[in-house]
Backbone of each chain as ProteinMPNN parsed JSONL, in Angstrom:
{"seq_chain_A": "XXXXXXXXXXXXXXXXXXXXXXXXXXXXXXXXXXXXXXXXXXXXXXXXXXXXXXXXXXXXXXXXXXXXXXXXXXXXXXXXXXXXXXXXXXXXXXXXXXXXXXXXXXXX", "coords_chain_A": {"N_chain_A": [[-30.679, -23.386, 7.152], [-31.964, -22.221, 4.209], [-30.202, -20.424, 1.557], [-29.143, -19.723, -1.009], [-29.91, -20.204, -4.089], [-32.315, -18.142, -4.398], [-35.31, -17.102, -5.234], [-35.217, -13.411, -6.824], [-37.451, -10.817, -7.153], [-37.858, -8.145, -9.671], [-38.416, -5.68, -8.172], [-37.286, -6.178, -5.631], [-34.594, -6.683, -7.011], [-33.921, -4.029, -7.853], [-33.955, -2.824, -5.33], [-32.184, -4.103, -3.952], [-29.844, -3.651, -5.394], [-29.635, -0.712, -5.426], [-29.039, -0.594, -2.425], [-26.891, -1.845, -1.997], [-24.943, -0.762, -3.371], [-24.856, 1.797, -2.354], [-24.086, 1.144, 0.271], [-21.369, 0.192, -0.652], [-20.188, 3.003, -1.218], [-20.432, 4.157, 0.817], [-17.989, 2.784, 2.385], [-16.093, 2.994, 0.718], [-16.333, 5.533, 0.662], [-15.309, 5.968, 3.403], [-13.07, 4.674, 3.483], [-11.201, 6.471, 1.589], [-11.04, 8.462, 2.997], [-9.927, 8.077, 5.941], [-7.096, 7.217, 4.934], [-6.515, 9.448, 3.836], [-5.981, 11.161, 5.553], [-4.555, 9.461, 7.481], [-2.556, 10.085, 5.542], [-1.804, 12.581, 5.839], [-0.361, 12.532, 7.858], [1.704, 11.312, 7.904], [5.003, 10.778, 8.968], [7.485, 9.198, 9.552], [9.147, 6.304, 8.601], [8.451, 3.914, 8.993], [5.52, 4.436, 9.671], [4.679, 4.873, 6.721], [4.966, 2.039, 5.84], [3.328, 0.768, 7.546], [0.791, 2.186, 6.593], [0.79, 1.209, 4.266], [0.676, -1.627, 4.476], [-1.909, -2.115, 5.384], [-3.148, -0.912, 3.567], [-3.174, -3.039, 2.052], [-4.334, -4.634, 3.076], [-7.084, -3.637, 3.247], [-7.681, -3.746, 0.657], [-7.845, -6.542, -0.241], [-10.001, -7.187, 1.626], [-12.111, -5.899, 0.478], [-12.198, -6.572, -2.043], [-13.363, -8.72, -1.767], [-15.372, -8.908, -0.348], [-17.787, -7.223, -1.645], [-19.64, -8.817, -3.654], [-21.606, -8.522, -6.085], [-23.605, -11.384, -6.509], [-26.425, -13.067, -7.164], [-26.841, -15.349, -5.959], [-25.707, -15.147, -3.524], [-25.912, -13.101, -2.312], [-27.492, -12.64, -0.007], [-25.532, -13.046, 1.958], [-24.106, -11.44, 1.407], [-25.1, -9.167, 2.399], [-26.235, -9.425, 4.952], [-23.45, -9.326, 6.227], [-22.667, -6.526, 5.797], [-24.584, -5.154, 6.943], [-24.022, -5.797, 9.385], [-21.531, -4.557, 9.986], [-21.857, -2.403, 9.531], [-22.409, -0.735, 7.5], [-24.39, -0.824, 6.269], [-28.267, 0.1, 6.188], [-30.873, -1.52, 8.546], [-32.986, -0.315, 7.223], [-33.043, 0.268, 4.732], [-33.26, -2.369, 3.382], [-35.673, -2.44, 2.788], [-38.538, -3.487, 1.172], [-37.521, -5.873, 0.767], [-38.584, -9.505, 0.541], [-40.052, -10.692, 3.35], [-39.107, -13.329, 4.074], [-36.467, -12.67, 3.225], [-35.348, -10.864, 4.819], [-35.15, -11.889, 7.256], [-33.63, -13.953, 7.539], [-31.266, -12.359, 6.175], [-31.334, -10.392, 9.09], [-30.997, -13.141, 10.733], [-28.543, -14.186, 10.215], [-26.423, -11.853, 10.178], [-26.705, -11.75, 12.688], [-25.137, -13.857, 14.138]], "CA_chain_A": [[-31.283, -22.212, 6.493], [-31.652, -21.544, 2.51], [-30.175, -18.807, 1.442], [-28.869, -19.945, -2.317], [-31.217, -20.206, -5.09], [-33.472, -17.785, -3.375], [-35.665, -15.625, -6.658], [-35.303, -12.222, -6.605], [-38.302, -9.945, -8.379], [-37.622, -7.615, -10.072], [-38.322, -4.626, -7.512], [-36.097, -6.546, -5.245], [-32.843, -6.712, -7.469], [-34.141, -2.96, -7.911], [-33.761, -2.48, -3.647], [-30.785, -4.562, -3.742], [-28.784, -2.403, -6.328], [-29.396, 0.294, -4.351], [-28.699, -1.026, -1.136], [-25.653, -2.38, -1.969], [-24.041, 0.506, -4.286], [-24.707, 2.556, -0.768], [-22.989, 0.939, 1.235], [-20.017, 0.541, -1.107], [-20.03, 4.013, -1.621], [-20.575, 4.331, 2.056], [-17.375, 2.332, 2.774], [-14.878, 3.363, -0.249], [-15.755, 7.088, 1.292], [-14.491, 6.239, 4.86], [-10.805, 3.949, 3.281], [-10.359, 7.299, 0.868], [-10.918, 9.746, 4.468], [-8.873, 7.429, 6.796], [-6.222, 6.906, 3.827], [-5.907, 10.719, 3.202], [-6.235, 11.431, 7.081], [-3.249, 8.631, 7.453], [-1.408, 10.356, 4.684], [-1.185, 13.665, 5.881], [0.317, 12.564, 9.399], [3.319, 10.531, 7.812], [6.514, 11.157, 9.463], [8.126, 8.339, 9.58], [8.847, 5.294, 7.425], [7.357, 2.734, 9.739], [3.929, 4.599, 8.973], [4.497, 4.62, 5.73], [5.3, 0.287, 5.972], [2.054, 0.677, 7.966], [0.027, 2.442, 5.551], [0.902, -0.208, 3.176], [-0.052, -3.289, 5.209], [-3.372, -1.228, 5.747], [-4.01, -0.865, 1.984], [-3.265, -4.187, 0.883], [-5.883, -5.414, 4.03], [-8.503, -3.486, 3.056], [-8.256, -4.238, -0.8], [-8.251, -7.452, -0.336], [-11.003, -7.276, 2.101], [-12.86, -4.734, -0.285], [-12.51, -7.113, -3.283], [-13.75, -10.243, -1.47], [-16.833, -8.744, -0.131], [-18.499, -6.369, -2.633], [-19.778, -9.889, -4.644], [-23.208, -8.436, -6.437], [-24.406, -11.959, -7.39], [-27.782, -13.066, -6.243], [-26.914, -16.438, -5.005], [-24.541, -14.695, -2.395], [-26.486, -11.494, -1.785], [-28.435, -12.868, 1.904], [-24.566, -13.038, 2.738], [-23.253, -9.967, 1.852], [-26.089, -8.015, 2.974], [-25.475, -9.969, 6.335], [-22.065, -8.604, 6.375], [-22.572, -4.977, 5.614], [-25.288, -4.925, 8.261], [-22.805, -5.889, 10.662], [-19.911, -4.091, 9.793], [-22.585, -1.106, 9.799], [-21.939, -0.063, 6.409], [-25.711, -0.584, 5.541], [-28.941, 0.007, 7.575], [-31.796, -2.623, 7.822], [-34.107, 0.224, 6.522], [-32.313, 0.58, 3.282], [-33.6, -2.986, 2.708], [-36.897, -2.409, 3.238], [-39.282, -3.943, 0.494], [-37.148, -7.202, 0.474], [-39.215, -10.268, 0.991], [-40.044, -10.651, 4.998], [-38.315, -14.452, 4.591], [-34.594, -12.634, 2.546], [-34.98, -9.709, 5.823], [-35.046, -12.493, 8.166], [-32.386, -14.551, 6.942], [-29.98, -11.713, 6.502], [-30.983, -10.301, 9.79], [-30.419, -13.721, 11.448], [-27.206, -14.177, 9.591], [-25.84, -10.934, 11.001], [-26.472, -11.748, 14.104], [-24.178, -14.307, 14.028]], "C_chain_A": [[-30.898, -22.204, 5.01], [-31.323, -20.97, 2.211], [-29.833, -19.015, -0.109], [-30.346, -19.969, -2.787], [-32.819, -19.743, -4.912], [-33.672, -16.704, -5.391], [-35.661, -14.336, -6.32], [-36.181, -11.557, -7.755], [-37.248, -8.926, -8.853], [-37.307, -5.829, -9.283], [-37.33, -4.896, -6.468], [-34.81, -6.701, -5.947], [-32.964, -4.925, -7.313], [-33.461, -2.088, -6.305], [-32.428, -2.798, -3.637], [-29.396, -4.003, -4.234], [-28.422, -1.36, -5.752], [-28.445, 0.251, -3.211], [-27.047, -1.248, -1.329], [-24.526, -1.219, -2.489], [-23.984, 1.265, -2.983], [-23.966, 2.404, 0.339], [-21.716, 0.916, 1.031], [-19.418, 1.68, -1.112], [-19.51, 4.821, -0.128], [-18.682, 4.263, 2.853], [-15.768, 2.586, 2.227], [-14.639, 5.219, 0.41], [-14.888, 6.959, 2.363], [-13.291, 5.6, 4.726], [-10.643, 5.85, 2.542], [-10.15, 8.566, 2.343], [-9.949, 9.135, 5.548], [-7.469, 7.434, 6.268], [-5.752, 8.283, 3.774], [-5.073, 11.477, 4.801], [-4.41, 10.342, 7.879], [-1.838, 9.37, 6.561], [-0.618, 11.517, 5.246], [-0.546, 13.957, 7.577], [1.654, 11.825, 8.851], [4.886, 11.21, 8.093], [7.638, 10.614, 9.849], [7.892, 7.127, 8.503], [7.818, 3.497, 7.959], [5.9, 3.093, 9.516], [3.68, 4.323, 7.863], [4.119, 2.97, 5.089], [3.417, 0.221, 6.485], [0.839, 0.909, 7.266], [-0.534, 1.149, 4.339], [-0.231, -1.358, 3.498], [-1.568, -2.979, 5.111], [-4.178, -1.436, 4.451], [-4.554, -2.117, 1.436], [-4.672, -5.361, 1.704], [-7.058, -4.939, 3.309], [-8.48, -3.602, 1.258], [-8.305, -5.47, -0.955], [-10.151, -8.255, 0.363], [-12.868, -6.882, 1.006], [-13.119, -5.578, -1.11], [-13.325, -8.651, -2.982], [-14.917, -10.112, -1.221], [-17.995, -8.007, -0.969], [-18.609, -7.283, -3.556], [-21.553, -9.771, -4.979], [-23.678, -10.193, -7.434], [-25.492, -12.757, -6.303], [-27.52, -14.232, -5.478], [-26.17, -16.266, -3.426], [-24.921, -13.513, -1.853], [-27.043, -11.359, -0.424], [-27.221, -12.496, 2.36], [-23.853, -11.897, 2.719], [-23.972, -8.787, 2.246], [-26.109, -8.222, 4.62], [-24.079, -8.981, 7.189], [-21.941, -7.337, 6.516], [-23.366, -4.231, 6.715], [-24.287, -4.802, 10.096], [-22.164, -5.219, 10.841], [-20.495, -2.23, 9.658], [-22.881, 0.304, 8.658], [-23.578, 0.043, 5.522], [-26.656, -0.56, 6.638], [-30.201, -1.06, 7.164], [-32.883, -1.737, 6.88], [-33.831, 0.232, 4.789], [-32.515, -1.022, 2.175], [-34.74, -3.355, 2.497], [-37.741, -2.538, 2.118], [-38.805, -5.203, -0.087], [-38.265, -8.251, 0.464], [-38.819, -10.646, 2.329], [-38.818, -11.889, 5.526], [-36.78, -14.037, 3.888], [-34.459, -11.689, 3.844], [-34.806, -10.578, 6.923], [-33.852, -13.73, 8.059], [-31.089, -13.8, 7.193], [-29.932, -10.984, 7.993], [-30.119, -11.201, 10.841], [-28.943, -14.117, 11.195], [-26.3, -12.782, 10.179], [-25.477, -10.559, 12.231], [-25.43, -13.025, 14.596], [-22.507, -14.273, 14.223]], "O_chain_A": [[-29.728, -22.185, 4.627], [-32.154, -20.074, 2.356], [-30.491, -18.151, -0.689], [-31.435, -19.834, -2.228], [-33.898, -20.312, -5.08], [-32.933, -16.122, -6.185], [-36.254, -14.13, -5.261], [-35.892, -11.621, -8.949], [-36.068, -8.888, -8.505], [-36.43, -5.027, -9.604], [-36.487, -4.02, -6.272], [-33.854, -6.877, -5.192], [-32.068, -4.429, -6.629], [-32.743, -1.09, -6.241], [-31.557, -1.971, -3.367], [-28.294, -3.936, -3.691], [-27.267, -0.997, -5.531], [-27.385, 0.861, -3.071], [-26.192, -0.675, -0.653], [-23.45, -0.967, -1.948], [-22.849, 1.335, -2.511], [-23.402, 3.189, 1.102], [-20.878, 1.317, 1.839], [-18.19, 1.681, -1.028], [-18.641, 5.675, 0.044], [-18.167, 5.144, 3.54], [-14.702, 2.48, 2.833], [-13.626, 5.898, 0.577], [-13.853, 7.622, 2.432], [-12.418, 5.766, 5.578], [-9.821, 6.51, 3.178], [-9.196, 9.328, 2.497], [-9.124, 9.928, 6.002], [-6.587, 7.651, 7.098], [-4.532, 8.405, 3.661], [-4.004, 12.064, 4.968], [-3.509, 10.761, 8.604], [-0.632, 9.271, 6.786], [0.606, 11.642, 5.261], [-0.352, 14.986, 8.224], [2.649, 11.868, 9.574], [5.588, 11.966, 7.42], [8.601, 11.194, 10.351], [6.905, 6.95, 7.788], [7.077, 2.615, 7.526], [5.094, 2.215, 9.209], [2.691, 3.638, 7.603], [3.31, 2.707, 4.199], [2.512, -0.29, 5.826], [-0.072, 0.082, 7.248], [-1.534, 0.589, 3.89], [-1.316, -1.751, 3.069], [-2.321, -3.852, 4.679], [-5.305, -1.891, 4.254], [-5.572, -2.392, 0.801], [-5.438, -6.239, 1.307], [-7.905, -5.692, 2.829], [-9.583, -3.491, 0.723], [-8.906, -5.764, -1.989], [-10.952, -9.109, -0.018], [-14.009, -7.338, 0.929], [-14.334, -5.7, -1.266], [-13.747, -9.449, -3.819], [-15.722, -10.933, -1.661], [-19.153, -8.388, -0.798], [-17.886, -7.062, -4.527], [-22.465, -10.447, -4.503], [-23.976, -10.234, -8.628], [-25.394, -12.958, -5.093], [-27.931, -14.231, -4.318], [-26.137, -17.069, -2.494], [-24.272, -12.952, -0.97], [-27.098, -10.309, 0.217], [-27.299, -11.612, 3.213], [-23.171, -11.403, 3.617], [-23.515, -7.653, 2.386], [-26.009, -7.282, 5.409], [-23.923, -8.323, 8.217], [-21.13, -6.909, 7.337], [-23.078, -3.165, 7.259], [-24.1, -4.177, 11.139], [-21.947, -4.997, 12.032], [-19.816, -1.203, 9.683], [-23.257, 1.473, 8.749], [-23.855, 0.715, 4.529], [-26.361, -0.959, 7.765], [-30.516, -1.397, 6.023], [-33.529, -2.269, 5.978], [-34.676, 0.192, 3.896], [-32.23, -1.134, 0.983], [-34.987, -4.476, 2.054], [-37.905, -1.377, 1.741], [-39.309, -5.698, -1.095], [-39.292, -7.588, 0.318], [-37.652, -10.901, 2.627], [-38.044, -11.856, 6.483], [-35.904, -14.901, 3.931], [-33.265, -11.613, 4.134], [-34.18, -9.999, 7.811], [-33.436, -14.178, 9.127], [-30.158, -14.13, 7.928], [-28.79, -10.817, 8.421], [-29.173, -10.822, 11.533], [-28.236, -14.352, 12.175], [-25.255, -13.147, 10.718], [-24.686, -9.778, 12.759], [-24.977, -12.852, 15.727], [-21.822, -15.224, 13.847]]}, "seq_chain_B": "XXXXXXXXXXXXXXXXXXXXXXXXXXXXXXXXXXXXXXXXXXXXXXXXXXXXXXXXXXXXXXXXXXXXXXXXXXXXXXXXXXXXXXXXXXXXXXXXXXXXXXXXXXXX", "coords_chain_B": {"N_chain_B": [[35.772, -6.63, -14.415], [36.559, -6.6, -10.785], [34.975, -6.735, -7.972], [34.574, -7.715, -6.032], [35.101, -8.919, -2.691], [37.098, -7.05, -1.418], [38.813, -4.782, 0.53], [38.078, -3.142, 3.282], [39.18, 0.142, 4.579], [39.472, 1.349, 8.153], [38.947, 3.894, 7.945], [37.636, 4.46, 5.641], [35.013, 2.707, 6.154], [33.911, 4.337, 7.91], [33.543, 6.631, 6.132], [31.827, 5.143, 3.816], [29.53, 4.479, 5.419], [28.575, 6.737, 6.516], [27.465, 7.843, 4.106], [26.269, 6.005, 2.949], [23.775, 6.205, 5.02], [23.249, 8.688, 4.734], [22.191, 8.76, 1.964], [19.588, 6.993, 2.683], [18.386, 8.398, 4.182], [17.533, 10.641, 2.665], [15.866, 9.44, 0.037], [14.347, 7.815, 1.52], [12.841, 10.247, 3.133], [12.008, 11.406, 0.588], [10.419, 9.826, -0.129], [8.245, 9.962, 2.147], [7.536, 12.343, 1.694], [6.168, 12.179, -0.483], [4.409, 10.302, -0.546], [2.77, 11.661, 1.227], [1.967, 13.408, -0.091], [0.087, 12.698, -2.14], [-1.553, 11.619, -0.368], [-3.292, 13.207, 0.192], [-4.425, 14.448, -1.675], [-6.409, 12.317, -2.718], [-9.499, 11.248, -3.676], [-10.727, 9.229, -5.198], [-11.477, 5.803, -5.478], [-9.713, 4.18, -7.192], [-7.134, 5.921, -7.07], [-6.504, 5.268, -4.425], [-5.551, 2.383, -4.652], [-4.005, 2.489, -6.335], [-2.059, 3.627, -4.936], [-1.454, 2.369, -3.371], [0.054, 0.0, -5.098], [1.808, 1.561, -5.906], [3.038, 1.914, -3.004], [4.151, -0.568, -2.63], [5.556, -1.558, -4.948], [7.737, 0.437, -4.235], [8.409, -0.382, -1.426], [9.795, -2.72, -2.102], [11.788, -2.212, -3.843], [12.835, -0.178, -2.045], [13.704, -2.247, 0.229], [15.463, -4.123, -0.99], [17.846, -2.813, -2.341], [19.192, -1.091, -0.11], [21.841, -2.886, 1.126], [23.635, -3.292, 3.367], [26.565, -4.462, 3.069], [29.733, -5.019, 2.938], [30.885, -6.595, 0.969], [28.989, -5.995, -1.567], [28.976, -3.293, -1.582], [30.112, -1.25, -3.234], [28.632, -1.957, -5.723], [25.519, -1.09, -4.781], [26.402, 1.648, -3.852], [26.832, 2.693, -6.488], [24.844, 2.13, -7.443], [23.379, 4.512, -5.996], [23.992, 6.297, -6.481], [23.59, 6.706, -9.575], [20.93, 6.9, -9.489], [20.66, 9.301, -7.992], [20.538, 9.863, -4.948], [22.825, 9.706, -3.726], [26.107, 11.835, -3.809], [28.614, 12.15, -5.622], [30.804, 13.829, -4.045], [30.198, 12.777, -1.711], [31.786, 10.3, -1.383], [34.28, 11.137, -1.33], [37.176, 10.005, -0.184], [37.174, 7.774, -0.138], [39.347, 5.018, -1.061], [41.008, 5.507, -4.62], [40.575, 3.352, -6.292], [38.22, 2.11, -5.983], [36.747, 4.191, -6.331], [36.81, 4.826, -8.265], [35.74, 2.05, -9.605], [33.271, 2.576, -9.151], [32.409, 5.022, -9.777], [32.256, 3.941, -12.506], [30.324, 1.994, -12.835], [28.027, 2.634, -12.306], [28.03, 4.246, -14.214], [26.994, 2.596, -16.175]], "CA_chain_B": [[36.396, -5.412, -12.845], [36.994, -7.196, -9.593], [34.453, -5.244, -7.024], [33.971, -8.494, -4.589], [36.569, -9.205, -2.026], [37.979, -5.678, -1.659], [39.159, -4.438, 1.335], [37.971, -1.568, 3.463], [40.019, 0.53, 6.126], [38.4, 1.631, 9.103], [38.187, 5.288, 7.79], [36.478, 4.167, 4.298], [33.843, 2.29, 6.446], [32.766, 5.412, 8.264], [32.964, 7.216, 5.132], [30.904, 4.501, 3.738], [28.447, 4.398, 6.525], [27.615, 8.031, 6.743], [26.916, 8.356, 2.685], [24.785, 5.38, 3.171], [23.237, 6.445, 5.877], [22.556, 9.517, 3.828], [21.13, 8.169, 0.817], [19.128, 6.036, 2.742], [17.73, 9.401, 4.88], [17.189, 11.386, 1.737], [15.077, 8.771, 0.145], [12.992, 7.91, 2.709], [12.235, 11.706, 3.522], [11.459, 11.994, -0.575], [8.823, 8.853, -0.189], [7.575, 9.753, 2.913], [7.002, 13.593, 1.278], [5.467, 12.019, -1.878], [3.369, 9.619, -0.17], [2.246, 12.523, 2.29], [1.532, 14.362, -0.984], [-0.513, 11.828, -2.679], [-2.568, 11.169, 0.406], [-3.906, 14.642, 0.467], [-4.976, 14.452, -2.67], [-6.99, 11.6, -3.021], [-10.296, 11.679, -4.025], [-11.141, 8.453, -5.627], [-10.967, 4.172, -5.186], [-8.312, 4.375, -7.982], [-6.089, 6.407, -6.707], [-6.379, 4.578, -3.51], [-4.98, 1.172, -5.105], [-2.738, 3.263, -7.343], [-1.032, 4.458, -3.9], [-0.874, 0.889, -3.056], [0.611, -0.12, -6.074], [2.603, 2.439, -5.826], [4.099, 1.84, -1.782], [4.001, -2.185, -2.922], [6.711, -1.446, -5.442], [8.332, 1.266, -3.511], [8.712, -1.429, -0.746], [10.31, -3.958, -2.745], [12.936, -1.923, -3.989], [14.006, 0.157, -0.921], [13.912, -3.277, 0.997], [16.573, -4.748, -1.546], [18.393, -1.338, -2.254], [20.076, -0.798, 1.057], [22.185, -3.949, 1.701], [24.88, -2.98, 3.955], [27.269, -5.392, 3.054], [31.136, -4.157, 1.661], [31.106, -6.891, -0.831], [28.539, -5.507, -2.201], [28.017, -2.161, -1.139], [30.637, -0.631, -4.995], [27.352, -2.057, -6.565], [25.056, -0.348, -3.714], [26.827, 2.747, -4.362], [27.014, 3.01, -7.878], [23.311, 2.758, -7.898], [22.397, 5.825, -5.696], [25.201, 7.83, -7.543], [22.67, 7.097, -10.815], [19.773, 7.344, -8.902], [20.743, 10.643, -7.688], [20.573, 9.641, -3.797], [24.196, 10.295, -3.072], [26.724, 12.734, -4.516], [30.033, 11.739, -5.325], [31.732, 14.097, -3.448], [30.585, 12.228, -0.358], [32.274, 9.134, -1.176], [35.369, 11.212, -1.432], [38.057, 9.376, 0.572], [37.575, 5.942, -0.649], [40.416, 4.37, -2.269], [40.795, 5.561, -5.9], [40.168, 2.243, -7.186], [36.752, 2.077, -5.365], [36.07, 5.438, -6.876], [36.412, 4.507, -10.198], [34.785, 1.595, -9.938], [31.821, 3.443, -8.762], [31.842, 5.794, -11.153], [32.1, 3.374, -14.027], [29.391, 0.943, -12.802], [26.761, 4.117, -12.211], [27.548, 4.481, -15.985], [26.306, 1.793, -16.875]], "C_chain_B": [[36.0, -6.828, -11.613], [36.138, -6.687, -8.386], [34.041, -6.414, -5.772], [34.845, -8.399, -3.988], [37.427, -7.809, -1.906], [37.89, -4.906, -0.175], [38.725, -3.058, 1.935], [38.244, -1.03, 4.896], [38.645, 1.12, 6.936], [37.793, 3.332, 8.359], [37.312, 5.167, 6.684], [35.332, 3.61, 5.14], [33.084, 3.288, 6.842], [32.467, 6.285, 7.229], [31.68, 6.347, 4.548], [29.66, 4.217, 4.457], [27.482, 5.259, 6.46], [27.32, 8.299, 5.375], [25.743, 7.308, 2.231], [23.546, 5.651, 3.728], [22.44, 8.056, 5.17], [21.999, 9.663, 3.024], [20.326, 7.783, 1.252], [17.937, 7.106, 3.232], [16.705, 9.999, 3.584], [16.127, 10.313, 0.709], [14.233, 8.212, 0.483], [12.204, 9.1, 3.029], [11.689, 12.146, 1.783], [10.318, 11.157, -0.277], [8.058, 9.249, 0.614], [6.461, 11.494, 2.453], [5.815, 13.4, 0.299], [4.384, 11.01, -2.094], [2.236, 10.771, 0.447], [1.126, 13.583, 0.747], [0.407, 13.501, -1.593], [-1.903, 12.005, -1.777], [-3.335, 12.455, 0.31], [-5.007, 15.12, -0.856], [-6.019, 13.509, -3.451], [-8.359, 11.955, -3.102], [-11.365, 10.251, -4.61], [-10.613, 7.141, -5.261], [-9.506, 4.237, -5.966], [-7.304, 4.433, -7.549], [-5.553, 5.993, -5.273], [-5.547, 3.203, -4.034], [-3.774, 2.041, -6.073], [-1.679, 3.453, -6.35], [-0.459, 3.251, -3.201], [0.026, 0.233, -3.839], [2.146, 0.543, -5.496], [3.711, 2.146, -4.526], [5.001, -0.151, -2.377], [5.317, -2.271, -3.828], [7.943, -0.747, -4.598], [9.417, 0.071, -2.223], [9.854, -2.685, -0.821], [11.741, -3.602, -3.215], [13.488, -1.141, -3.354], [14.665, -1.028, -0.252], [15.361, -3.716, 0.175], [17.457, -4.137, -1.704], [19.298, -0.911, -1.76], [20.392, -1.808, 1.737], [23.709, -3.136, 2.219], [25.741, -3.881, 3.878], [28.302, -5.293, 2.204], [30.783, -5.219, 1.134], [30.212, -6.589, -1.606], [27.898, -3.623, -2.244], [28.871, -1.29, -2.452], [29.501, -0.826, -6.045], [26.358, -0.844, -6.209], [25.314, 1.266, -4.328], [26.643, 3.262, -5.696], [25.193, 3.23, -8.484], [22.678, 3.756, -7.165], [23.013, 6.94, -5.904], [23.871, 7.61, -9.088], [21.384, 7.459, -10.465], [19.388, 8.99, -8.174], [20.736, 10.878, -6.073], [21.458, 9.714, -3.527], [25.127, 11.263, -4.139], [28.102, 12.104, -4.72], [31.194, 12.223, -4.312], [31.808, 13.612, -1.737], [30.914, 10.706, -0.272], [33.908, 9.591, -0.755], [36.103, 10.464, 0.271], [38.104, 8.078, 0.37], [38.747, 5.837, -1.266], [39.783, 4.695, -3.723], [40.141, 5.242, -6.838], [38.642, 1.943, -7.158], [36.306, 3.285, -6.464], [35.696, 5.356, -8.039], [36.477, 3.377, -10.597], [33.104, 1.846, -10.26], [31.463, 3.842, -9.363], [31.244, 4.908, -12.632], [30.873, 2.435, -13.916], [28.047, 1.974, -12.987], [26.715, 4.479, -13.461], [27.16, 3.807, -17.089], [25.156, 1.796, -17.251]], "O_chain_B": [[35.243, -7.781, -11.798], [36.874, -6.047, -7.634], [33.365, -6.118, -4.787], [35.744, -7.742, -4.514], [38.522, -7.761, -2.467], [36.793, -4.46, 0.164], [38.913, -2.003, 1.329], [37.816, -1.445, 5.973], [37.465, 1.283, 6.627], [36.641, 3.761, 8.296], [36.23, 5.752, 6.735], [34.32, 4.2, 4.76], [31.918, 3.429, 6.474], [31.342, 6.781, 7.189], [30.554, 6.79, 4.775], [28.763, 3.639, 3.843], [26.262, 5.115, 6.387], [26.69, 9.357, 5.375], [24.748, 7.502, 1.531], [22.46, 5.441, 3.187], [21.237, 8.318, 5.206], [21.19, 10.59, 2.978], [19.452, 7.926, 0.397], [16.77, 6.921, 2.886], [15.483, 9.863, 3.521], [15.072, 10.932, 0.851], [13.239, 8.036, -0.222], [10.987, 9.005, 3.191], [10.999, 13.16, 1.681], [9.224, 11.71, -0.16], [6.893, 9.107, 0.243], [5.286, 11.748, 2.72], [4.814, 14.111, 0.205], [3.7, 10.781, -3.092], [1.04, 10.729, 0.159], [0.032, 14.147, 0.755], [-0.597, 14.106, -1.216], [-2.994, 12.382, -2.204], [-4.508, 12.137, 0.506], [-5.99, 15.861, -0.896], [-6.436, 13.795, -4.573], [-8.601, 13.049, -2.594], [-12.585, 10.276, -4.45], [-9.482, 7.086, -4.778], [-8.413, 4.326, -5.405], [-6.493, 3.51, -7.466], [-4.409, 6.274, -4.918], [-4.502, 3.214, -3.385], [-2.595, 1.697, -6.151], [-0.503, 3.463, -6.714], [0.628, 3.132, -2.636], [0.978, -0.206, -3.194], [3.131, 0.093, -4.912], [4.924, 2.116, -4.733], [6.165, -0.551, -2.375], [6.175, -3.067, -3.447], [8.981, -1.363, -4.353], [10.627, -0.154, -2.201], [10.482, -3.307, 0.036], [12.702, -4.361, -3.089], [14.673, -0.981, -3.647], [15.885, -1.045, -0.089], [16.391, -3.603, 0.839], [18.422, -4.717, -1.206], [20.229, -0.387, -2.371], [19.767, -2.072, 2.765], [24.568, -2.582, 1.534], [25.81, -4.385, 4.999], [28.158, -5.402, 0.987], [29.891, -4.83, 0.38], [30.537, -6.933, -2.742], [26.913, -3.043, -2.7], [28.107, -0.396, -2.816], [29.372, -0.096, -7.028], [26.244, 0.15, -6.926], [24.56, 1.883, -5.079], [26.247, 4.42, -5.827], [24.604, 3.925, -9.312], [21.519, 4.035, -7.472], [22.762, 8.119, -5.652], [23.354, 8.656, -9.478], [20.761, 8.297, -11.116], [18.326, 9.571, -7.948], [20.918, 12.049, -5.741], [21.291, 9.946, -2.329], [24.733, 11.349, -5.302], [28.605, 11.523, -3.757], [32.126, 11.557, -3.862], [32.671, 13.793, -0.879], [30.489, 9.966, 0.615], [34.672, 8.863, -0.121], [35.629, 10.465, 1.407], [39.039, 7.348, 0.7], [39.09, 6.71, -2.063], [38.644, 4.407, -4.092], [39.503, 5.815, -7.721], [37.978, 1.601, -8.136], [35.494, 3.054, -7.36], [34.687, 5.66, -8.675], [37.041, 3.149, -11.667], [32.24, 1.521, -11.074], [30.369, 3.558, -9.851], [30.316, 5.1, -13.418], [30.387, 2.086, -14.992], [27.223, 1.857, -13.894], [25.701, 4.96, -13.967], [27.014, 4.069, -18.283], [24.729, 0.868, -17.939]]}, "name": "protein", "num_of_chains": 2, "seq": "XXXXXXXXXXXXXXXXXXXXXXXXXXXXXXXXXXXXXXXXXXXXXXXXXXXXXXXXXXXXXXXXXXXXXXXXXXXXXXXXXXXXXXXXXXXXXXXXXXXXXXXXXXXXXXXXXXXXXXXXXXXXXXXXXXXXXXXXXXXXXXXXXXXXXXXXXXXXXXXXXXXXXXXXXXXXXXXXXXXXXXXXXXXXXXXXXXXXXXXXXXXXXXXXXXXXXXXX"}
């Protein structure tokens, strides 16, 4: 399957901007609600140790996947689908062969 | 000053024990307050990695901090007498010499 050096119009980077800012937005809301929701149960220092480990997972996770560049976009739209953080409708005026790609890639 | 190799009776150890053991309480119960406080307050990504930051250091220097080990615990000491984590008057009963080592290293 192709998925590099795929063109994106112009109304598609347009969808994709979207799409993608949404789900980030989507995903940074539910670490800052889990994170605050985590905070205000701490009662011990082992949570606290825990907390930690927690943070440094999901910022690493956070910084590895949120990669807006087009040659990599089938894959992280793949990903976000999965992980449920985006819906397929939200990519809806892609081209039929980038919606079939990232669906089959998700299914994966 | 001489602060390795220095002898400690059985009653200085439990003194030593329980003022450790108290610094170590009172510190932990400030982080775990000031983490708890933080979390409640979040609001943004930022301040999410800021809190990471933040345990990530935290981490690094409780972990090293609290070495139970007399040849070094006149060092130990002397830094949660400046740090404000123990009081002097609960070292009282150490040997003299201990004491005012303690003191003088904490004034450094």
């Amino acid at each position: 399957m192709q998925v590099n050096n795929i063109g994106w119009s112009e109304i598609e980077e347009k969808i994709a901007r979207k799409a993608f800012e949404k789900a980030y937005e989507r995903e940074i809301n539910a670490l800052i609600e889990e994170v605050r929701e985590r905070g205000s149960k701490l009662a011990e220092l082992d949570q606290v140790w825990h907390l930690h480990d927690f943070l440094s997972a999901r910022r690493h996770d956070i910084d590895g996947k949120y990669d807006y560049r087009y040659s990599v976009l089938i894959f992280v739209f793949a990903r976000l689908l999965q992980e449920g953080w985006l819906d397929l409708d939200e990519l809806k005026g892609l081209e039929p062969d980038k919606l079939t790609k990232i669906i089959a890639l998700a299914r994966m």
